[in-house]
C-alpha positions as CSV (number, residue, x, y, z in Angstrom):
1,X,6.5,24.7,7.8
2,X,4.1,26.9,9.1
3,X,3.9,30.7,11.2
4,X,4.3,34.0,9.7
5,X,7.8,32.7,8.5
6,X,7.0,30.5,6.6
7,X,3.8,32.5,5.4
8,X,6.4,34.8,3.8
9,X,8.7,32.0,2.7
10,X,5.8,30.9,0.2
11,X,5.3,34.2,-0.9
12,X,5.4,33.9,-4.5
13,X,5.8,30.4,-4.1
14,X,2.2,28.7,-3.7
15,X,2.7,25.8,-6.0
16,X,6.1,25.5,-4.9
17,X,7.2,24.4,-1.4
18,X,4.0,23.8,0.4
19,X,2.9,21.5,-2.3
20,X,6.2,19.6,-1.7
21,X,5.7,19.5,2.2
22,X,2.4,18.1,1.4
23,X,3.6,15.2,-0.6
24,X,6.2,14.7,1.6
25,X,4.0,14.7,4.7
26,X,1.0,12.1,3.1
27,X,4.0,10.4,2.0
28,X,5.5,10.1,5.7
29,X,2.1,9.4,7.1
30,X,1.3,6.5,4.6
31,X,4.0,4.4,5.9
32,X,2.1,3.9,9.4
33,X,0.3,1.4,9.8
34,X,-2.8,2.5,10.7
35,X,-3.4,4.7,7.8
36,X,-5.0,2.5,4.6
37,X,-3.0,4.6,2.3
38,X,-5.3,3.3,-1.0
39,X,-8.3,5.5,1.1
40,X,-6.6,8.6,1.4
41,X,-8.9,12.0,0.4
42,X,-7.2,15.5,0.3
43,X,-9.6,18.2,1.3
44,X,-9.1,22.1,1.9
45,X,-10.5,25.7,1.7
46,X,-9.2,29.1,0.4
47,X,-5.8,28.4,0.4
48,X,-6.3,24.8,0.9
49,X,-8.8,24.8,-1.9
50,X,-6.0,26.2,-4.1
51,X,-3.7,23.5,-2.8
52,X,-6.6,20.8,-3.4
53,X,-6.4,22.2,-7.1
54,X,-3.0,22.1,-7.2
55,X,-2.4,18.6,-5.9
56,X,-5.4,16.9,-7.8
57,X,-2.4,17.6,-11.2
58,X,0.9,16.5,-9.3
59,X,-0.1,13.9,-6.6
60,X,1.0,10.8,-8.9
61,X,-2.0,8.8,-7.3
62,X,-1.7,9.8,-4.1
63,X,-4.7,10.7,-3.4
64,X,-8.4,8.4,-4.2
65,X,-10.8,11.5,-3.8
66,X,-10.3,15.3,-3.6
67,X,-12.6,18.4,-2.4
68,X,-12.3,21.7,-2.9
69,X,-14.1,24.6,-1.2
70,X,-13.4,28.2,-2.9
71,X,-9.9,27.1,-4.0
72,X,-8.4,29.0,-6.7
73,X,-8.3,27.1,-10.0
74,X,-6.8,29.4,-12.4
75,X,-4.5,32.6,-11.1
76,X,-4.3,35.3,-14.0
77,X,-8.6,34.8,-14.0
78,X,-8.8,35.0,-10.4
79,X,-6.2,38.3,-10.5
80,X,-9.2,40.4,-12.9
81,X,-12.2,39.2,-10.5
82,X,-11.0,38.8,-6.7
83,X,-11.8,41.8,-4.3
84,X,-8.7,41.3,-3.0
85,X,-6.2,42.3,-5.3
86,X,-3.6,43.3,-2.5
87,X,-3.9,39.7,-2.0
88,X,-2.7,38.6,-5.3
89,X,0.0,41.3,-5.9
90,X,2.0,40.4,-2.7
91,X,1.1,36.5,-2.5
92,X,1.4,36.0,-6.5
93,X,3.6,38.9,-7.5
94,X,1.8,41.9,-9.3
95,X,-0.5,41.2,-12.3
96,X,0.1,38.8,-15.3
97,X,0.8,40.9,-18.3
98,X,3.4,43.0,-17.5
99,X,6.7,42.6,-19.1
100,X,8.3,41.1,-16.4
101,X,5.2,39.2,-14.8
102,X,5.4,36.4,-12.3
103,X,6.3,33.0,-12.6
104,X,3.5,32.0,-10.6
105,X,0.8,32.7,-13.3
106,X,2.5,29.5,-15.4
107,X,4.1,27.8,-12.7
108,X,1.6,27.7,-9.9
109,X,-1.9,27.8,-11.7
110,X,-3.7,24.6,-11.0
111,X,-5.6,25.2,-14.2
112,X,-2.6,24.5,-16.2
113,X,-1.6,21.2,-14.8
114,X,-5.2,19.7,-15.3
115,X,-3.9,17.5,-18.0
116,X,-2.7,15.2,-15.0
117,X,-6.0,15.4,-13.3
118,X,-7.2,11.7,-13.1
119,X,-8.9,11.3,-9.4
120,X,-12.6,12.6,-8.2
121,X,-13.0,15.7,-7.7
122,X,-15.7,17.8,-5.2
123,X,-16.2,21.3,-5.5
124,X,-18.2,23.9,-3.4
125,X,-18.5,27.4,-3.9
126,X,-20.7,30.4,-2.4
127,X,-22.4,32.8,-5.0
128,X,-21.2,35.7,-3.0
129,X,-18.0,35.4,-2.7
130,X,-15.9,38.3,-3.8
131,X,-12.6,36.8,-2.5
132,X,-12.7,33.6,-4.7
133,X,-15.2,34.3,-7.0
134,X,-17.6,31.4,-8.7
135,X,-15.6,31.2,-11.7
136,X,-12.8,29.5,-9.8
137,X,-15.6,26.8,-9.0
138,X,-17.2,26.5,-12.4
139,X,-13.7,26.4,-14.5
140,X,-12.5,23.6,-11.9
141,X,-15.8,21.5,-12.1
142,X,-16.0,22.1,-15.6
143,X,-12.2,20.6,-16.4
144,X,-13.0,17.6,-14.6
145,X,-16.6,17.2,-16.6
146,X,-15.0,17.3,-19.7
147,X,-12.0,14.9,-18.4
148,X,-15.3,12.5,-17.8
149,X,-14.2,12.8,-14.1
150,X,-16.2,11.5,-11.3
151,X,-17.0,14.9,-10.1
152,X,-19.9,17.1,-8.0
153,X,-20.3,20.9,-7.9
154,X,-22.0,21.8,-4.8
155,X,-23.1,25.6,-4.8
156,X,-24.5,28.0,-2.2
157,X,-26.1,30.8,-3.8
158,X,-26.3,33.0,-0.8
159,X,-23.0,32.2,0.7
160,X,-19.9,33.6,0.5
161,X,-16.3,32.3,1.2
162,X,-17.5,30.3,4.5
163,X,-20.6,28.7,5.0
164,X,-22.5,30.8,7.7
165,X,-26.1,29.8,7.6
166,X,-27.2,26.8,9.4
167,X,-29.5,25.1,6.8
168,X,-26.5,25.7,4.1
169,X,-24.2,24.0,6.7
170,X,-26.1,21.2,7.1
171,X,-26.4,20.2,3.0
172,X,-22.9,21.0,3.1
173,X,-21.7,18.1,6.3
174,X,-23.8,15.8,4.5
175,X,-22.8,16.6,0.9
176,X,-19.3,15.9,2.0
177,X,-19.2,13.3,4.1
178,X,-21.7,11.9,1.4
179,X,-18.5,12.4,-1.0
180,X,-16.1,10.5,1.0
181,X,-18.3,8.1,2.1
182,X,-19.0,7.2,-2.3
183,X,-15.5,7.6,-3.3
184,X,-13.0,6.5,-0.3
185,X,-14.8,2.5,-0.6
């Protein structure tokens, strides 16, 4: 899917639907044959980041290398630091210890379907940024360390949720083609 339909069609749902048009579409695209689908790498920000989270637990070997840039990693952490807390009470569905709190904190939290996590893994987050904070970062890179994953954590102090200055974006193209490059052989 995609529009402002189906942005509110996954409200609530993040780990849900999108995750299953994801599969279904690396699924789909695997069978041309052009694609070499023992190289394929799964890569996204923000959202995407989340999703890279998310997939690196459920993508039955889908995938030979992930990265991640400010992805959320763990939902009822991110809820107490983001900025954005609108953000999380529509997208998510209010906070996490209510009575009658969301499904998604369980459901949808990459941070609980790490047990599955089994590929490399890149992350990159900015020190400054209040919309994922750093924590989302450390806690993924750190699960994958102590999974003895293949795994990198590159950090930009003075950035935020984008890469903006032109020396960081530099270290960051060659950091991640550098990534693919080492684990897509």
């Amino acid at each position: 899917g995609w529009g402002v339909k189906w942005n509110a069609d996954i409200s609530k749902d993040w780990g849900g639907q999108p995750m299953d048009d994801y599969l279904s579409a690396i699924d789909d695209i695997s069978k041309e044959r052009y694609v070499d689908k023992d190289k394929l790498g799964c890569v996204g920000a923000s959202y995407g980041g989340y999703s890279v989270f998310m997939l690196a637990g459920i993508h039955n070997n889908r995938f030979k290398t992930f990265i991640s840039h400010c992805g959320l990693f763990d939902l009822k952490s991110w809820y107490g630091t983001t900025e954005e807390l609108w953000f999380a009470n529509w997208d998510i569905g209010g906070n996490y210890w209510s009575k009658n709190a969301p499904e998604s904190y369980s459901k949808f939290s990459p941070s609980n379907y790490v047990n599955n996590w089994n590929t490399p893994i890149m992350v990159i987050q900015g020190g400054m940024d209040f919309r994922v904070p750093i924590e989302q970062g450390q806690q993924a890179f750190q699960a994958a360390q102590l999974k003895g994953l293949k795994s990198k954590f590159l950090f930009f102090p003075n950035e935020n949720h984008w890469i903006l200055h032109a020396q960081n974006a530099i270290v960051w193209q060659r950091e991640y083609f550098k990534w693919l490059e080492e684990t897509l052989k």
